[in-house]
Phi, psi and omega in degrees: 000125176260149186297128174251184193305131000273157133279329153234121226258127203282297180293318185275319193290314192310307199300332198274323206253355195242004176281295164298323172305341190255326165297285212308302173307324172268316193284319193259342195067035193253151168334114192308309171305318176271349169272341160304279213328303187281324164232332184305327182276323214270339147350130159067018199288080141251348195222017179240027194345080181314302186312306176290303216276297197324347170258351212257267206290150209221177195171154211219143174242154180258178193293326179301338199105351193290131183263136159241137163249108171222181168239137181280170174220063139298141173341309178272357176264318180271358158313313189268336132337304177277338186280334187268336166278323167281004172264325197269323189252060203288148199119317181299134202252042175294142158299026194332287173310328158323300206292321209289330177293302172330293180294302183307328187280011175269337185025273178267148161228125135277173194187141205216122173259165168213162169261144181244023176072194171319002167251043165065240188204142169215138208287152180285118183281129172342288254208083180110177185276182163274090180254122179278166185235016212216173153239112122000126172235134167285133166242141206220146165244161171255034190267145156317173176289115180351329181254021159224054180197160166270177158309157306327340182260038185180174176229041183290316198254018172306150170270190181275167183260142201068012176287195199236166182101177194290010182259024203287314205289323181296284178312348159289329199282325149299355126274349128355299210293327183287317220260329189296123155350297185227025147279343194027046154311132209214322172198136158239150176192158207231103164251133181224166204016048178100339183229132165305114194246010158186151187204153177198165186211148183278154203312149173093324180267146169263179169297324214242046191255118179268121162263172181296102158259353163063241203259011188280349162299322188304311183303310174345297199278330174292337188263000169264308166304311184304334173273351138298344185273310172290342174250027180061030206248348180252168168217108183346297199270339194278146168320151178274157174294056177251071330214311172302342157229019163210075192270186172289096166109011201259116159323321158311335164274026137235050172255159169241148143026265167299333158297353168240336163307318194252036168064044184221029198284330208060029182288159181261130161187144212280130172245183198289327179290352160239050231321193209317325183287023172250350177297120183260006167221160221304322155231177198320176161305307191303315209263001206303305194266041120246043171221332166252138164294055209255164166282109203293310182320302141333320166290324179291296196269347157271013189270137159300167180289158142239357179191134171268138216283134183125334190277327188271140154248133175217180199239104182227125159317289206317303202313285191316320183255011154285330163316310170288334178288335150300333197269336181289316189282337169293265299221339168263346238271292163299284187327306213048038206242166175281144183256359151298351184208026168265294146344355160276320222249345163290290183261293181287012171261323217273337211239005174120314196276109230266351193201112149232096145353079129283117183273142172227205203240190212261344189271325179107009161288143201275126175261069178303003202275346199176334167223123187205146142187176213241167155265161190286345165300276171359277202303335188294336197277343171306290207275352158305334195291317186250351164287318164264053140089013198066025188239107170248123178072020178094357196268149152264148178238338201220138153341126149320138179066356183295287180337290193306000185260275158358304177274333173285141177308145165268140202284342173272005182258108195300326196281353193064016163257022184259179166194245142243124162071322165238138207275158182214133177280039181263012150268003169072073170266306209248129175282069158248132173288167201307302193332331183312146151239171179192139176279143190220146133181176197000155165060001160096016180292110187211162199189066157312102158234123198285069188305314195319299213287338209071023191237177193201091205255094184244120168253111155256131180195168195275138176324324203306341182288003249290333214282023190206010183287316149351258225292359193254340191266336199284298193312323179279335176308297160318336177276353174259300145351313183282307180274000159293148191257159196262349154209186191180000000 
């Protein structure tokens, strides 16, 4: 059977690269020009084949803010296209002049964000107008200004860059690191027993730069249901409250909760590891909603069973944004609360964090799976959250025993390496003791936390490194590891 024409879809890859270009400029504030170079094209890059594309596409921001992206689709472009896909998909069992006749005949494409106020940037649908389905919420905090409070809820007692004392080798070895070329290390901080003790960020980024965190968002949406859990309104065990899956005979009803904290729902949705000829459109299912302007609910929540649940553990989008679309209907439904500004005025006022980007979709669903962000303060005060048991300022936020859950292998991930929502080092990914968990995504998006050490290591960087982050990411962990003092 040959794959048919697109293989590669152009009109998806373009909507991704003009989305992130447009949260970096409204959501991070960063230069438009350094936010091409460094991240817009290279988002999703096994599969937005950056290495063809990325001099090729060109893009404009308008007097409104509207971000546009397109590509001519000439002869030498789509050659060269095409030549880097049959280098990434060796094998493939494609019409290749079909795509070419396809791709050419396409001749410009384009794809267009727009900013929505606190609720980020969100991509423009082909087709019909940009009708929001939501009222846009300003979200706000009620904390005083960072610099009348300590850590956690302030940075009053942080040190100055260049203090002295036993953390001195550690703030050198984190301007080393921010200085280096080709790592684009973009922001670091350093928690070790409870207080930051050291941080440094590369030129163009601030402390207070909400960066690309990518699926490091998953963690988020576990730490909102578990505080729903905690406020008795969710149930670990209990069927999730989806209406939609519990007609008479639907398979689906026997999943919980917990099968989907722990990425083990069995929903069918296609990821990038089983590669193209399993896609039926230009990428996998994980990747859909950041490329189209769909309704993540709808996509979440029609999706069939493929495995029945509690048996596969795999790493899929559906599981997280059927969570936030659960979390959206408790929270407006139950609650009676707005579900845009409930995580500010619940968790991030609480834990210290005065501003985090969840970004959603045109319905007011969090497409939490990914695009979302924070500054590297921010994430170090998430996983403080959870180094005290789910406990902030004396308040519980989280369910007795949710961290041991949370932190535990999920019994259907054979590597054990999973947990809800957050990742765990017990195969020794990261040069970390095992005990380490950690929030992850794209590009190399990372938030370490050690209970042996008491410590909290958060790397934020630009995509463009995405191919070297691994091994750029390891190297720094010894090198921050190596300068922690032994005592102090």
């Amino acid at each position: 059977m040959t794959l048919s024409t697109p293989v590669i879809d152009l009109p998806l890859l373009m909507a991704t690269t003009a989305k992130v270009l447009c949260s970096a400029i409204h959501v991070s504030g960063r230069d438009a020009a350094e936010a091409f170079h460094n991240s817009a094209p290279w988002a999703l890059h096994h599969h937005q084949l950056p290495e063809a594309l990325a001099d090729r596409v060109q893009y404009r921001v308008d007097e409104q803010g509207e971000v546009e992206v397109w590509l001519d689709c000439d002869a030498a472009t789509v050659a060269r296209v095409i030549a880097v896909a049959q280098a990434t998909w060796p094998g493939l069992n494609a019409d290749w002049e079909a795509e070419r006749q396809y791709l050419e005949g396409l001749g410009r494409v384009s794809r267009r964000a727009r900013p929505v106020g606190d609720q980020g940037c969100l991509i423009v649908p082909t087709s019909g107008p940009f009708d929001l389905h939501m009222t846009p919420a300003e979200v706000t905090t009620t904390l005083p200004a960072e610099s009348s409070l300590d850590w956690p809820l302030g940075t009053r007692d942080i040190p100055h860059e260049g203090s002295s004392g036993p953390y001195a080798a550690l703030v050198q070895t984190l301007a080393n690191a921010v200085a280096e070329p080709d790592p684009l290390h973009a922001a670091l901080v350093v928690v070790h027993r409870g207080r930051l003790v050291a941080e440094a960020y590369r030129e163009g980024i601030t402390p207070d730069t909400q960066l690309e965190s990518w699926s490091m968002g998953k963690s988020v949406m576990s730490t909102l249901i578990g505080m729903l859990v905690q406020r008795g309104v969710l149930e670990l065990d209990a069927p999730p409250p989806v209406p939609e899956w519990q007609e008479p005979g639907d398979p689906r009803r026997a999943m919980t909760l917990r099968h989907l904290l722990n990425m083990s729902s069995g929903l069918q949705c296609s990821g990038h590891q089983q590669g193209r000829a399993q896609w039926q459109q230009g990428l996998p299912d994980h990747f859909l909603p950041y490329s189209q302007a769909l309704n993540v609910a709808e996509f979440a929540l029609q999706r069939p069973l493929e495995h029945a649940p509690g048996t596969v553990g795999r790493y899929r989008n559906c599981d997280p944004l059927a969570l936030a679309v659960i979390f959206n209907r408790i929270v407006s439904e139950v609650l009676g609360q707005n579900p845009l500004t409930w995580p500010q005025s619940e968790l991030f006022d609480r834990i210290g964090t005065r501003r985090q980007t969840l970004e959603t979709d045109r319905w007011g669903h969090f497409i939490i799976s990914g695009f979302d962000y924070g500054t590297a303060r921010n994430w170090a005060r998430l996983a403080l959250l959870y180094l005290n048991d789910g406990v902030a300022q004396g308040e519980r936020l989280l369910p007795e025993g949710w961290v041991e859950f949370a932190t535990s292998p999920a019994p259907a991930w054979k590597a054990g390496n999973y947990g809800a929502q957050i990742w765990l080092n017990r195969v020794g990914d990261f040069e970390l003791p095992s005990d380490t968990f950690y929030f992850a995504g794209g590009g190399g998006q990372h938030v370490f936390a050690v209970p042996s050490q008491d410590l909290i290591i958060v790397r934020q960087g630009h995509s463009r490194a995405y191919a070297q982050a691994r091994s750029n990411v390891n190297r720094l962990l010894a090198q921050i590891t190596a300068a922690l003092p032994s005592t102090s």
